[in-house]
ZADO-1210 file (C-alpha; in nm, 4 decimals, padded with zeros to 6 digits):
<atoms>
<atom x="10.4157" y="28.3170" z="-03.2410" code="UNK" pos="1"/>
<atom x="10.2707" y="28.6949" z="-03.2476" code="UNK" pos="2"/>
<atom x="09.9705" y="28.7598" z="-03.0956" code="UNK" pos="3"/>
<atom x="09.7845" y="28.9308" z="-03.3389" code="UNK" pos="4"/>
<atom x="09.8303" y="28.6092" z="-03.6218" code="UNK" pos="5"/>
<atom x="09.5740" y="28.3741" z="-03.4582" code="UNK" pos="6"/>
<atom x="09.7088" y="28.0022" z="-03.4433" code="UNK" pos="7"/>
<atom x="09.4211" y="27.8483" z="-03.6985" code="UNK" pos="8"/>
<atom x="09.2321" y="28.0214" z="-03.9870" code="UNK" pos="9"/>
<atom x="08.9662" y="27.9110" z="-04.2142" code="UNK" pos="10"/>
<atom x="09.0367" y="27.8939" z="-04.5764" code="UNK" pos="11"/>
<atom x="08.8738" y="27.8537" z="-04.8796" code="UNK" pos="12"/>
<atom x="08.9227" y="27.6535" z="-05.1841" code="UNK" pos="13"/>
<atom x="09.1235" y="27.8944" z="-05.3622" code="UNK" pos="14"/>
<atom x="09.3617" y="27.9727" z="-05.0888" code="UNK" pos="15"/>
<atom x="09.4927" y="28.3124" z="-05.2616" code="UNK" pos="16"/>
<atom x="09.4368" y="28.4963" z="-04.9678" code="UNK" pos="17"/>
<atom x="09.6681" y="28.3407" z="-04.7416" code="UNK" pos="18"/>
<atom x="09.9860" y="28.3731" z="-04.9760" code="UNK" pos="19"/>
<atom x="09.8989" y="28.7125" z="-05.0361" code="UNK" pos="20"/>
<atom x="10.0047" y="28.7791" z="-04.6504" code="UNK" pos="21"/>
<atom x="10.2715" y="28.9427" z="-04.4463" code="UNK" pos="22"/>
<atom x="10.6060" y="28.8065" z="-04.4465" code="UNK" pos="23"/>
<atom x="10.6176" y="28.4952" z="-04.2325" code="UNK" pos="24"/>
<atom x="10.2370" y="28.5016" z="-04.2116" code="UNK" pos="25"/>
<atom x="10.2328" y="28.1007" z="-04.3226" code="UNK" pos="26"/>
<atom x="10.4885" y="28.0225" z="-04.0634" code="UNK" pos="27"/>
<atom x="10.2945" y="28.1302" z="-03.7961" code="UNK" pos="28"/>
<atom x="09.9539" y="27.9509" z="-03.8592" code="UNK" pos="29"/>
<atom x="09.9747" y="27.5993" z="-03.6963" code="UNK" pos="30"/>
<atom x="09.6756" y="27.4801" z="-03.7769" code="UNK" pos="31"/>
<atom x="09.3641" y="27.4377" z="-03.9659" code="UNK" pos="32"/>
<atom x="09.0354" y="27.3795" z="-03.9529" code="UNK" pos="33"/>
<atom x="08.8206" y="27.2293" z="-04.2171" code="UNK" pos="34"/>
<atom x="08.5432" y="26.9840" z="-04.3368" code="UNK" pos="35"/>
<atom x="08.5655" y="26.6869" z="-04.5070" code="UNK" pos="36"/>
<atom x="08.6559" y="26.7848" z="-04.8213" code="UNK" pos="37"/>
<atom x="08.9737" y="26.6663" z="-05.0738" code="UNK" pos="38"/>
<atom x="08.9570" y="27.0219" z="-05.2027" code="UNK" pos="39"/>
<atom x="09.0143" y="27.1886" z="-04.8439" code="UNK" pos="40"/>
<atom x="09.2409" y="26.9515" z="-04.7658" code="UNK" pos="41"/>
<atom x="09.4742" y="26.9542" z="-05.1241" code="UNK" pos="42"/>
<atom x="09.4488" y="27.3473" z="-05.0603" code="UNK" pos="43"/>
<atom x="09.5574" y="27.3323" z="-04.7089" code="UNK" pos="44"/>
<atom x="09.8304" y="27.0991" z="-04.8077" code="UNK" pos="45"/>
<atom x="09.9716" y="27.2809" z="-05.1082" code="UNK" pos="46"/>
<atom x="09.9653" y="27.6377" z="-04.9435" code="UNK" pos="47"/>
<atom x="10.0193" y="27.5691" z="-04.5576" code="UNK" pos="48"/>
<atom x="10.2425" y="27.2128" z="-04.5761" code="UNK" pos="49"/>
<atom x="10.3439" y="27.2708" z="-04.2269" code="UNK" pos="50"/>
<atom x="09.9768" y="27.3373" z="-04.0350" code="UNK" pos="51"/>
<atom x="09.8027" y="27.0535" z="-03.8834" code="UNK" pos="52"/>
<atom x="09.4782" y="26.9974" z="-04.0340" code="UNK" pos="53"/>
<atom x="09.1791" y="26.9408" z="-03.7817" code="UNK" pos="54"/>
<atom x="08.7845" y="26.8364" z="-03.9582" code="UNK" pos="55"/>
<atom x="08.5970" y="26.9995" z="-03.7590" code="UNK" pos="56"/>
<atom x="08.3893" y="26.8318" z="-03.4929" code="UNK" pos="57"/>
<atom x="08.0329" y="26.9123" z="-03.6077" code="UNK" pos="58"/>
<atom x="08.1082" y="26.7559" z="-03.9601" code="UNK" pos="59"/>
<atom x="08.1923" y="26.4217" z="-03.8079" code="UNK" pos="60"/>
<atom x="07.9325" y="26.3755" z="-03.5804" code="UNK" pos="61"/>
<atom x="07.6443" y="26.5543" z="-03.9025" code="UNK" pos="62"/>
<atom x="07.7982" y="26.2465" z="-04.1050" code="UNK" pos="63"/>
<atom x="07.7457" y="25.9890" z="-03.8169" code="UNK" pos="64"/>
<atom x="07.4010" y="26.1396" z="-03.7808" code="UNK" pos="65"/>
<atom x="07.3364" y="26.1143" z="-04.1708" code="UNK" pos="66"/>
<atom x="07.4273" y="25.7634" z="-04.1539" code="UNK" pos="67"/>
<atom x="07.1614" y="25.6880" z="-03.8425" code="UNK" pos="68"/>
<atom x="06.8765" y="25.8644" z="-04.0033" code="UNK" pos="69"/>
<atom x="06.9367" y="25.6677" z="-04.3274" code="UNK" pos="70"/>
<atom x="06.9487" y="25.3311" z="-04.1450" code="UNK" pos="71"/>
<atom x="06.6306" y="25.4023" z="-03.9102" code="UNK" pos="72"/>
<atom x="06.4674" y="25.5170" z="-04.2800" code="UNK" pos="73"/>
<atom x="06.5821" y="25.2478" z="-04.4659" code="UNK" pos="74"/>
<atom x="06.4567" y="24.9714" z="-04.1567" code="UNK" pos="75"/>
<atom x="06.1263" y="25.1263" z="-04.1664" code="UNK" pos="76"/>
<atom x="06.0568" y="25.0869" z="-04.5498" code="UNK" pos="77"/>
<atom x="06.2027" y="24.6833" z="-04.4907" code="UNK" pos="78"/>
<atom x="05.9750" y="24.6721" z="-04.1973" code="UNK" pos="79"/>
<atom x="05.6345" y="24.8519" z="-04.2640" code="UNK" pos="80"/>
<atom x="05.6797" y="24.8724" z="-04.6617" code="UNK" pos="81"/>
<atom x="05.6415" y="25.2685" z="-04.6310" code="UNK" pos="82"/>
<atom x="05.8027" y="25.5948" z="-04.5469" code="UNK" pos="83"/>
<atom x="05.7425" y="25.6963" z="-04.1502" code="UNK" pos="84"/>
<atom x="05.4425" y="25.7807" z="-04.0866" code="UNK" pos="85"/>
<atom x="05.3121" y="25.9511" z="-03.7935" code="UNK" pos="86"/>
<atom x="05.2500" y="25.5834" z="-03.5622" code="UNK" pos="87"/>
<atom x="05.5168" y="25.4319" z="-03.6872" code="UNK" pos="88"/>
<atom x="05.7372" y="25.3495" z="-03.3816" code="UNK" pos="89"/>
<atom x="06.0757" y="25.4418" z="-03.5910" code="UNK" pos="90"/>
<atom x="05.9349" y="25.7632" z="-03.7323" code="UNK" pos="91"/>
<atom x="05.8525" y="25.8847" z="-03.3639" code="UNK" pos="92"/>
<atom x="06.1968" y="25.7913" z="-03.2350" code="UNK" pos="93"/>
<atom x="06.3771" y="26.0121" z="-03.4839" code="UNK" pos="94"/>
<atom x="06.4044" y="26.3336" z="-03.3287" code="UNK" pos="95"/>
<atom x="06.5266" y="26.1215" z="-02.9820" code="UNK" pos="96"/>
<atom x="06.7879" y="25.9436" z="-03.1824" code="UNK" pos="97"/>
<atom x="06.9319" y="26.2571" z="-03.2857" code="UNK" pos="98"/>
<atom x="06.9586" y="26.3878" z="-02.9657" code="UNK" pos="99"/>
<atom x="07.2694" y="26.3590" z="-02.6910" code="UNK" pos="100"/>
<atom x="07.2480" y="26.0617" z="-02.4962" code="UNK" pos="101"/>
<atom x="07.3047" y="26.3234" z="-02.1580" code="UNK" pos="102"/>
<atom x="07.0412" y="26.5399" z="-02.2563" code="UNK" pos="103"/>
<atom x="06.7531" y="26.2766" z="-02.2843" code="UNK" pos="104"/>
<atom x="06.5015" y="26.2379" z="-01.9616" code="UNK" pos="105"/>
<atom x="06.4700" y="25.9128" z="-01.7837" code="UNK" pos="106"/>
<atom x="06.1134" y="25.9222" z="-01.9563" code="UNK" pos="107"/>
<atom x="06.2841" y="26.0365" z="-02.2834" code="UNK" pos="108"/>
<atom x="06.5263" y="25.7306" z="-02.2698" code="UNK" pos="109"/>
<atom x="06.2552" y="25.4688" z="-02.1444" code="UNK" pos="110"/>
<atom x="06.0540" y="25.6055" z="-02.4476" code="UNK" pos="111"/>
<atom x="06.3501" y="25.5623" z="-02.6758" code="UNK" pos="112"/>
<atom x="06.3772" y="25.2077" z="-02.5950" code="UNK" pos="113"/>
<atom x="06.0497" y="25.1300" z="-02.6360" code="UNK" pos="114"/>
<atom x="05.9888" y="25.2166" z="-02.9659" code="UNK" pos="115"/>
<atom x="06.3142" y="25.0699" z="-03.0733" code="UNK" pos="116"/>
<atom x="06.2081" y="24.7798" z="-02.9497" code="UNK" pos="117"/>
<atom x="05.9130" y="24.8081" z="-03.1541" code="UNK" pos="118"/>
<atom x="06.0759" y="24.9185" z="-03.4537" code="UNK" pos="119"/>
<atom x="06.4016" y="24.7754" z="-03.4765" code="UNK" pos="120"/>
<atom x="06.3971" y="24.3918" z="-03.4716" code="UNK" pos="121"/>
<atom x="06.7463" y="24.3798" z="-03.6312" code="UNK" pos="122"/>
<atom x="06.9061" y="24.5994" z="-03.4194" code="UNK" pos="123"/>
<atom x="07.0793" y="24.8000" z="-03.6523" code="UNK" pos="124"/>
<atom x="06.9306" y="25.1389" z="-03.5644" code="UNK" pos="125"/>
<atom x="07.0329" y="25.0813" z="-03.1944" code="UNK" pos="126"/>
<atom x="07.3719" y="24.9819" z="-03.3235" code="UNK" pos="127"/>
<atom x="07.4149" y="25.3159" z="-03.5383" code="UNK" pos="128"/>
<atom x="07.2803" y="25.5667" z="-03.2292" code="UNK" pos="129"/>
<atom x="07.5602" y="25.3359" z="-03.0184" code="UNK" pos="130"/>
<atom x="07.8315" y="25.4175" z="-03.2873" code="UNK" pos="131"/>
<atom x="07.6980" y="25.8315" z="-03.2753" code="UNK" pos="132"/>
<atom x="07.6817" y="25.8265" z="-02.9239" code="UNK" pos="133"/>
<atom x="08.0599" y="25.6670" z="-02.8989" code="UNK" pos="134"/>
<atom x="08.1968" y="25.9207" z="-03.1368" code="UNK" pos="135"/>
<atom x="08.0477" y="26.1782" z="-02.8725" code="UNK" pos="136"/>
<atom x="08.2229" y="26.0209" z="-02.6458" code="UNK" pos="137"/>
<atom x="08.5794" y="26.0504" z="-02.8504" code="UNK" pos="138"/>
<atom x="08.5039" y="26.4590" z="-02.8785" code="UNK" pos="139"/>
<atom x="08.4115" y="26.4264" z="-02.4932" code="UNK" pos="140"/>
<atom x="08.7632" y="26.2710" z="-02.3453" code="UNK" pos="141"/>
<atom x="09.0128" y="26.4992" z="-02.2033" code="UNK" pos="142"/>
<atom x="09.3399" y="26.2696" z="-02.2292" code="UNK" pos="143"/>
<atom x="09.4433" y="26.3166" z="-02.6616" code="UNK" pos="144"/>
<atom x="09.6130" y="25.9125" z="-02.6408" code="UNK" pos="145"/>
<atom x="09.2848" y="25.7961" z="-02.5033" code="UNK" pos="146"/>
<atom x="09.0544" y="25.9507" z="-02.7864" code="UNK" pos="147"/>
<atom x="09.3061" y="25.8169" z="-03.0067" code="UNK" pos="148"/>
<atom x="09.2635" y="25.4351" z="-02.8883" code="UNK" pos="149"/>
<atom x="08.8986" y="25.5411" z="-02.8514" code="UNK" pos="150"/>
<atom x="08.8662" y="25.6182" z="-03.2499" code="UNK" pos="151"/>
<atom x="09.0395" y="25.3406" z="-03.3221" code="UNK" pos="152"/>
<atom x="08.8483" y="25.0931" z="-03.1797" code="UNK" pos="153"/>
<atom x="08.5734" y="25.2935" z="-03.3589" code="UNK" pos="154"/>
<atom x="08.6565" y="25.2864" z="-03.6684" code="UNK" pos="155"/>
<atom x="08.7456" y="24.8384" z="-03.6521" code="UNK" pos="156"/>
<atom x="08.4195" y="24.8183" z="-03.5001" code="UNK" pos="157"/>
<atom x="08.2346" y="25.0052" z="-03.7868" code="UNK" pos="158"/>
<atom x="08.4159" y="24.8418" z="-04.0555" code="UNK" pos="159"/>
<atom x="08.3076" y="24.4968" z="-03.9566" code="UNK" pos="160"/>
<atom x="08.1387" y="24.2796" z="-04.2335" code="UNK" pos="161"/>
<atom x="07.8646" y="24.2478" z="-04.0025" code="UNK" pos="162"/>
<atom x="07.7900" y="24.6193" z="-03.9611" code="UNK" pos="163"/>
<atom x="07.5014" y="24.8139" z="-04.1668" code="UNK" pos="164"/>
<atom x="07.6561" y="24.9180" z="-04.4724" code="UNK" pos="165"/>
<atom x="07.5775" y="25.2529" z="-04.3780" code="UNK" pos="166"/>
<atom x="07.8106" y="25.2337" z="-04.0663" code="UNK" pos="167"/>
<atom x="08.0806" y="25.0439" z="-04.2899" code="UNK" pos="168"/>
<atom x="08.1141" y="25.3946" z="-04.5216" code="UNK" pos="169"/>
<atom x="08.1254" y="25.6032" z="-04.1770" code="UNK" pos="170"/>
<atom x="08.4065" y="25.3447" z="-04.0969" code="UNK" pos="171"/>
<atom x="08.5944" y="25.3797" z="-04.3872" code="UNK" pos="172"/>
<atom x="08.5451" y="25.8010" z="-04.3799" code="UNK" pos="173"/>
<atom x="08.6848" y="25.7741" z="-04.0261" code="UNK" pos="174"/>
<atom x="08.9944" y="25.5564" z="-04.1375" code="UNK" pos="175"/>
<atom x="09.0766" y="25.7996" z="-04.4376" code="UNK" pos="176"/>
<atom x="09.0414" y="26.1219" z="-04.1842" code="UNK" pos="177"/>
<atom x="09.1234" y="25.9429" z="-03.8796" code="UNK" pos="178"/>
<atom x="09.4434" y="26.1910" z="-03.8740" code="UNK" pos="179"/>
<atom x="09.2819" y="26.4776" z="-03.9428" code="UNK" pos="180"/>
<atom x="09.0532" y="26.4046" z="-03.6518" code="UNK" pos="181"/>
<atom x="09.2209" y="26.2981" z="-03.3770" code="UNK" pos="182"/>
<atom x="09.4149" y="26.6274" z="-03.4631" code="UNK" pos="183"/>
<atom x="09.0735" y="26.7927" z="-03.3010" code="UNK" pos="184"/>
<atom x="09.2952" y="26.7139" z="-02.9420" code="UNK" pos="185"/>
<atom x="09.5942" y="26.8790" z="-03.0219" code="UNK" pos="186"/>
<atom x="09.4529" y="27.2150" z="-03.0564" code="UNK" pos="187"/>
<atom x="09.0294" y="27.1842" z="-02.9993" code="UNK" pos="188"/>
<atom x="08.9909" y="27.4259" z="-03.3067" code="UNK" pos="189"/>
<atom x="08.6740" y="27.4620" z="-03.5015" code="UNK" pos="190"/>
<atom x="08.6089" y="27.6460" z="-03.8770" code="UNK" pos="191"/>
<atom x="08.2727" y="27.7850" z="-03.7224" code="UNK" pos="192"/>
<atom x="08.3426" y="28.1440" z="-03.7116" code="UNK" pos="193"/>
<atom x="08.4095" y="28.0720" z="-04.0945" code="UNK" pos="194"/>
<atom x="08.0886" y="27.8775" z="-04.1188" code="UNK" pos="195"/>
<atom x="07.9120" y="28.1635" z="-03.9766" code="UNK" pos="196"/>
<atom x="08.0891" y="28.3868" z="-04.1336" code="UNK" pos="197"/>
<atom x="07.9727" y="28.2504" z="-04.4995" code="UNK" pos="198"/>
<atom x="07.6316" y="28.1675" z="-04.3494" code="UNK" pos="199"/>
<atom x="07.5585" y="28.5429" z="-04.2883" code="UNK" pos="200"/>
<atom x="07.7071" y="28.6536" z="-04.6059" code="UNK" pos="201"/>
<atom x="07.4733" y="28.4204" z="-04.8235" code="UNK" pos="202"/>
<atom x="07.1677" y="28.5269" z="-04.6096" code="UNK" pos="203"/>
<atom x="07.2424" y="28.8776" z="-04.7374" code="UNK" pos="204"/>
<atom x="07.2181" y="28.7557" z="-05.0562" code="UNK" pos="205"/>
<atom x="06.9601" y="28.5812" z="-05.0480" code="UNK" pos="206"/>
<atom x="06.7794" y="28.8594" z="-04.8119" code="UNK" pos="207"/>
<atom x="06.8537" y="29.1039" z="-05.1561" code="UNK" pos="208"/>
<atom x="06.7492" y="28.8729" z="-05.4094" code="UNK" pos="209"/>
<atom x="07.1241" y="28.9206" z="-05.5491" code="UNK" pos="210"/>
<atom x="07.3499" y="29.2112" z="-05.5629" code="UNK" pos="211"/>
<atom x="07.5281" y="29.3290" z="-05.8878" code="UNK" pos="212"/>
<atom x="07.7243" y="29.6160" z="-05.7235" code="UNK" pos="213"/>
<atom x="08.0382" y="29.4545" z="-05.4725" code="UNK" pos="214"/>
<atom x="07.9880" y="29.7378" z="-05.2620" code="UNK" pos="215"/>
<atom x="07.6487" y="29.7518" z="-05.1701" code="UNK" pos="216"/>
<atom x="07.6857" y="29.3971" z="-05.1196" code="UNK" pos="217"/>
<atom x="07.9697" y="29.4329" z="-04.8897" code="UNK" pos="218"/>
<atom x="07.8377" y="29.7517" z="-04.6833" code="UNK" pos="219"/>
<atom x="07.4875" y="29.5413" z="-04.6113" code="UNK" pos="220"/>
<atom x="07.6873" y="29.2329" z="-04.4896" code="UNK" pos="221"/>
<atom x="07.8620" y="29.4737" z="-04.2376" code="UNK" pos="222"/>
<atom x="07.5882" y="29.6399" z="-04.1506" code="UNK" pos="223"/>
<atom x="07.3447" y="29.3138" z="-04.0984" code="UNK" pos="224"/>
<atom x="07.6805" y="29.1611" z="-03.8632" code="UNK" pos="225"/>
<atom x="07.6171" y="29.4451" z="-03.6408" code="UNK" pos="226"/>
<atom x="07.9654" y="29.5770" z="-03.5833" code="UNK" pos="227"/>
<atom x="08.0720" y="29.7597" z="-03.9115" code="UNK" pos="228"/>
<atom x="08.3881" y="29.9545" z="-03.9573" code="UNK" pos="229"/>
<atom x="08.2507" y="30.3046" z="-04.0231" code="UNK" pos="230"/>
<atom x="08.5854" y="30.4551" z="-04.0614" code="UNK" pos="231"/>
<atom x="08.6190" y="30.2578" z="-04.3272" code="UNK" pos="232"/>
<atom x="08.2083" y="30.2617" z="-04.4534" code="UNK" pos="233"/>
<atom x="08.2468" y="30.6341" z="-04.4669" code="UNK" pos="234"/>
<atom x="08.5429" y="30.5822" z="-04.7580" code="UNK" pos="235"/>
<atom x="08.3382" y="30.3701" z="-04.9437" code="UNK" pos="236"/>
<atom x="08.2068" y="30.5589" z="-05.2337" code="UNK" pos="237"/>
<atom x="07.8569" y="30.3452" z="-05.3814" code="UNK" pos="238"/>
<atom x="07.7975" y="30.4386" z="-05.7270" code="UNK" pos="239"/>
</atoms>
């Protein structure tokens, strides 16, 4: 592998950038990093066949989230009749549920439980912050066959008949990715330079209410990054 061809790059749906490359430029990429989308993954597939494709860790655990915060809304409405309201014991809780299990208090926990006890009768909020906390856990373990078994057993457990059906689809999105991430321990790659990356760029955008000249458009994103290329901004002629 040479150095200067980094091991995993982000791509985009159109993936013309990456075939327009050096010579042996595919060869050398190993793997890649990318959401939970068909599109990213067909692309990745179709241009780079022999990279290992890794979702991203923050996806997985944003959809395990989603699927929490839709249960603890949906109990509340079956409970109370309503959307959370400011006493409402599930309502309070949501910002805790959200949160890593390590990082909560003793008091923070304690409170947790409380109001999940007063809010959950079913169980089936506790059940999804057990499943989000779990899938932590998977990101968490050193040894790659461990988190393998560990996803697994995951991925059974949510896609029991008994389960909320909102933990049943995180089941069945974790069986149809489950290679794609348990690749996460071969290689511990992430696409969020690339997130940032397009972050920062539509910020820009957004920051100049659109930009019908490419150039200006480009010389304000380097500029706003903070380390532009003025050997190359000098070149640039704006018209």
């Amino acid at each position: 592998m040479v150095s200067s061809i980094p091991p995993w790059w982000g791509l985009d749906s159109h993936g013309g950038w990456i075939s327009s490359g050096g010579p042996g430029q595919k060869e050398r990429i190993e793997y890649g990093a990318l959401d939970m989308s068909a599109t990213y993954a067909a692309v990745y597939s179709v241009v780079l066949p022999k990279a290992a494709q890794v979702v991203d860790p923050f996806h997985v655990i944003s959809l395990a989230n989603r699927a929490l915060d839709a249960i603890r809304r949906r109990v509340q409405i079956e409970e109370l009749g309503h959307r959370g309201r400011r006493d409402d014991p599930l309502y309070r809780a949501r910002r805790l549920l959200l949160m890593g299990e390590e990082k909560l208090s003793p008091e923070a926990a304690e409170r947790l439980a409380s109001l999940l006890a007063l809010g959950d009768p079913g169980a089936e909020v506790a059940i999804a912050y057990r499943v989000k906390e779990r899938l932590r856990d998977f990101y968490r373990c050193a040894d790659p066959d461990e988190a393998e078994a560990m996803l697994l057993e995951l991925e059974h457990h949510c896609t029991k008949k008994a389960m909320p059906p909102e933990i049943r689809r995180l089941g069945r999105t974790i069986k149809n990715w489950f290679a794609k991430i348990v690749n996460f321990h071969l290689a511990r790659v992430s696409n969020g330079p690339t997130e940032a990356l397009n972050n920062l760029i539509k910020r820009i955008k957004r920051i100049g209410f659109g930009f019908r000249n490419f150039e200006n458009y480009r010389i304000r994103a380097l500029l706003y990054a903070g380390k532009p290329n003025w050997r190359v901004l000098g070149s640039i002629v704006v018209r």
